[in-house]
N, C-alpha and C positions, 0 to 999 in steps of 0.2 A: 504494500500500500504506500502511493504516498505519502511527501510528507501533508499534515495536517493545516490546511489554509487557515483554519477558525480556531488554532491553538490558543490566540490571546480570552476564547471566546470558554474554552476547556480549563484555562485556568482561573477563570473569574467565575465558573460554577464548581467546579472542585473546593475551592476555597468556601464557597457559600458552604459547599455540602457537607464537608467534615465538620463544617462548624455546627451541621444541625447536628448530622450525628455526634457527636462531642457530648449535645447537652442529652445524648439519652442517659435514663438514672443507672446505676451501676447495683442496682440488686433489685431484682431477684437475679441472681446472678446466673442463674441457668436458663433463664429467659432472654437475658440484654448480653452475656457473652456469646452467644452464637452468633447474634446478629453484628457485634464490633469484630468476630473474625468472619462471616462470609463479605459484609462489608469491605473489609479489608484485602478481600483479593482481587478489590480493582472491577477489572473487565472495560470495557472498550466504551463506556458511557455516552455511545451512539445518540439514544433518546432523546436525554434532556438537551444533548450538542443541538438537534434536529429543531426543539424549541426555541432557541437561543437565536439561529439560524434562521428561522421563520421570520421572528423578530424581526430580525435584520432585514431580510429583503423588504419589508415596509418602514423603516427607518426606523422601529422601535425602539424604546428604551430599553436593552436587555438587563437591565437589573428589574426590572419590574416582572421577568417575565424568570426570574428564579427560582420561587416558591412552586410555580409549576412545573418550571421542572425539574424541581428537586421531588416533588409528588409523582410523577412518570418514573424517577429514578428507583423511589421506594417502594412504587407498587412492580417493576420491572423485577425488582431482586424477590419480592413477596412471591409473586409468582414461580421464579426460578425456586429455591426452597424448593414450594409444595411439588414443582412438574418432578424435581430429583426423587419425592418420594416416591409419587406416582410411579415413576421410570425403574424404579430400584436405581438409581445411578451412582457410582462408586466414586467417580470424580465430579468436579467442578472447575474450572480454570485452576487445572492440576493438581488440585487439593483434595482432600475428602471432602466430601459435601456433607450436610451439616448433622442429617441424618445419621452419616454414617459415624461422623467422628462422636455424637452426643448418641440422639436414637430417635426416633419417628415422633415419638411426642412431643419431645422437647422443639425439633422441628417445624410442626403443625401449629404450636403455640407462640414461638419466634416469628415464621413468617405472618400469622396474624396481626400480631405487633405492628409490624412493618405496613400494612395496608391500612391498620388506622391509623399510623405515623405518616402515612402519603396524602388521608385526607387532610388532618390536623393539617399539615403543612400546605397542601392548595386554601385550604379555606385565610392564610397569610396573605393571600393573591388581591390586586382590586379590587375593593368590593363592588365598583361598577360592574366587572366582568363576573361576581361569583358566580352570582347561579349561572351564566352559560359557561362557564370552566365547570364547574361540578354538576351538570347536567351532561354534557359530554366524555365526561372522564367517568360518569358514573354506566354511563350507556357503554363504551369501550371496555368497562372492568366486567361488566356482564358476558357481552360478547366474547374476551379472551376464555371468560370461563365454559359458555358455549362451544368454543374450537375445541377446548383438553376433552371436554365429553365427547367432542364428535372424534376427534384422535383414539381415546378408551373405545369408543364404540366400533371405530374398526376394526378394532382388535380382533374382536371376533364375528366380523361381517365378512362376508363371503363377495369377490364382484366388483370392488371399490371403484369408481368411474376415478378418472383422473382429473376432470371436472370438478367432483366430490372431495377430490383432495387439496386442491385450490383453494376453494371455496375454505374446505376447515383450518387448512395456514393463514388464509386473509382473516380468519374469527381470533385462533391461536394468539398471530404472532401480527401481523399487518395493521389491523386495527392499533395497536398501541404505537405505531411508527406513525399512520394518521394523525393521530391524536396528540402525538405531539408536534407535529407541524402546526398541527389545527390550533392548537392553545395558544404558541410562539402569535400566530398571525391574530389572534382573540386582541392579547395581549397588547399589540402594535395598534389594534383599532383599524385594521383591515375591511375591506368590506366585505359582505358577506359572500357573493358569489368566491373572492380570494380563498376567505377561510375556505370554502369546500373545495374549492381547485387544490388548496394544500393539501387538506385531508385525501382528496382524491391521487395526491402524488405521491403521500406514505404509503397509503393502502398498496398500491404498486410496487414501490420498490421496495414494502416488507416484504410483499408475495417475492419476490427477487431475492431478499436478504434471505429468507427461510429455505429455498432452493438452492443457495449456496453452502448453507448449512449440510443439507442431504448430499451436494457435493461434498462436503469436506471428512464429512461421517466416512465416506466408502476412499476417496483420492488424497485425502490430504495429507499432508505430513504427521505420522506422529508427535514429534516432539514440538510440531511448533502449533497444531489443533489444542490442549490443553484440555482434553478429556479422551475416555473412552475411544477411542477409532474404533469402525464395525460396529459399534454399540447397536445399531438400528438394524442391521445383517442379525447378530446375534438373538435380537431381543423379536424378530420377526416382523416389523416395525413397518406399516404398508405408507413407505415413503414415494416419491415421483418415479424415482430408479424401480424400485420392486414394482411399483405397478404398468411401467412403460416395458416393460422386460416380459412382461404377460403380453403384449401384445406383440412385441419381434421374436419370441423365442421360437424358435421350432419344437415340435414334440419330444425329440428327446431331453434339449434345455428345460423343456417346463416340466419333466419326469425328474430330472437331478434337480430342481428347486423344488419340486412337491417334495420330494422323499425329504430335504436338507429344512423344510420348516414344518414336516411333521416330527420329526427327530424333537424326543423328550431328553433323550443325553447323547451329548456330542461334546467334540473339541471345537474349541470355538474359535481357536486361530485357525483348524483345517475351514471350517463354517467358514468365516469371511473368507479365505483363500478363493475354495471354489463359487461362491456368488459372484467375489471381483471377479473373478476370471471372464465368466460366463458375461455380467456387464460390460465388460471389456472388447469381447467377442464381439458385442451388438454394439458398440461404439456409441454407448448408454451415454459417456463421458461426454461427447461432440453433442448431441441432443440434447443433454441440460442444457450444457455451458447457453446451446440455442437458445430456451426456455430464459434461462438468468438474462440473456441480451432482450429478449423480445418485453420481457414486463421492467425492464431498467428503462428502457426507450420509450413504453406509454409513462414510465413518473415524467420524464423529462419533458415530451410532448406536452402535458398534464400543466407540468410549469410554466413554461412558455406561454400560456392562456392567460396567466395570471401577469398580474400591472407590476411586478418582480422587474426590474430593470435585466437586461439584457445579458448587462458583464457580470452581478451577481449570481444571475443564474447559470451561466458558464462556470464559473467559480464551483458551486453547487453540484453540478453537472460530472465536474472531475473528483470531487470529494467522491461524490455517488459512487463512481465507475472503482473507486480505488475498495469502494466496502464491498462492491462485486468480485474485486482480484485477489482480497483477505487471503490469509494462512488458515486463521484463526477465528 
């Protein structure tokens, strides 16, 4: 990736953010410690960048547009938490994840924490803007929880359209990329057809951002992805790959992928072995990377509609393309 155009803009919300975090209280101590060390392992603070950013393209004051996204930020990690339990996930940005390192309750009770700490902290936001900051962030936290069910419910759904799977990454993970474009532009005092052009150009380049993700599960580097690799081969996980692969394989391919996720006990380095292999074959890899170009290109379009000056959105445009080239 890149380097970062909007670093001055990453350090003036880091510094906001530690300082809220700072002031959580320090006991119960098995509640407020988990969350000062998943906290602490960082991550790519995309989100709130995206609000800040919004701001900007309408000349916004971005300190005013902090508390929101320090609220994106808190409900983005709340979320992460529960999806780890959900997931059984052993890592997180190379750590144990919090489950693992504490246990599921403790968990469950932490990231709750954290969502009421995202509200507390939007409702710090202009009160001119509250209720449509907190009617939009309230509508976005339903719908991510929406996607996990429709994700769980593949699980054991038989047929998955890849339409179907779109659709649950845009509920998951897209909406909260929306949503904070949308607030950044609330915040600046935007107009409204803008605000939705913005919302309309997270919702895209999540669906992008999340399809690079299932790239980097099955292609990426290990040491520099910072979780699990395979994790979603192993765990039978009906991502873009596994269901695009239903429709190129030939009948003996979809005989070794039936047998390899009915399998109750397997090696699971052999598991991802032969699925890459098999994706590989079908040159699974070229047809993402397609997919990740095709919904990067409607955010940018998307933008463009919007009164965003010209060279800002150029600007924008190359940020974007660099969260598409990610390791990590």
């Amino acid at each position: 990736m890149t380097e970062n155009p909007y670093k001055h803009f990453s350090v003036e919300f880091d510094a906001y953010f530690d300082k809220a975090v700072n002031q959580f209280p320090k006991t119960p101590e098995n509640l407020y410690e988990p969350l000062n060390y998943f906290l602490a392992l960082g991550g790519k603070r995309v989100r709130p960048l995206l609000t800040l950013i919004a701001a900007d393209f309408f000349e916004g004051d971005i300190t005013k547009c902090l508390p929101a996204a320090t609220s994106i930020e808190l409900f983005h990690n709340f979320s992460l938490i529960h999806d780890d339990i959900m997931d059984n996930a052993p890592l997180r940005r190379n750590k144990q994840t919090v489950h693992e390192k504490w246990n599921s309750s403790v968990a469950i009770l932490s990231g709750d924490v954290l969502l009421v700490k995202a509200y507390q902290e939007l409702a710090k936001a202009d009160k001119e803007k509250a209720v449509e900051l907190q009617t939009i962030f309230s509508k976005m936290a339903v719908e991510v929880c929406e996607g996990q069910q429709l994700d769980m419910d593949f699980e054991t759904k038989n047929n998955v359209a890849i339409n179907e799977y779109i659709n649950m990454i845009r509920l998951k993970t897209a909406v909260l990329l929306g949503c904070s474009l949308q607030m950044g532009a609330i915040c600046a005092n935007a107009s409204q057809k803008d605000c939705e052009l913005l919302y309309q150009t997270g919702e895209k380049l999540g669906i992008a951002f999340q399809l690079t993700d299932d790239y980097l599960d099955v292609f990426g580097n290990p040491d520099q992805v910072g979780k699990q690799l395979g994790g979603d081969i192993i765990s039978n996980k009906k991502t873009w790959l596994l269901l695009k692969v239903f429709e190129l394989a030939d009948a003996n391919q979809k005989n070794r992928l039936q047998n390899w996720l009915a399998k109750k006990e397997f090696n699971a380095a052999e598991k991802i072995q032969v699925v890459k292999e098999i994706f590989t074959s079908l040159k699974l890899e070229n047809y993402l990377k397609a997919e990740i170009d095709f919904y990067y290109n409607e955010s940018i379009v998307l933008l463009k509609s919007s009164s965003a000056s010209p060279e800002k959105i150029n600007v924008f445009a190359q940020f974007a393309q660099g969260l598409m080239q990610r390791t990590k």
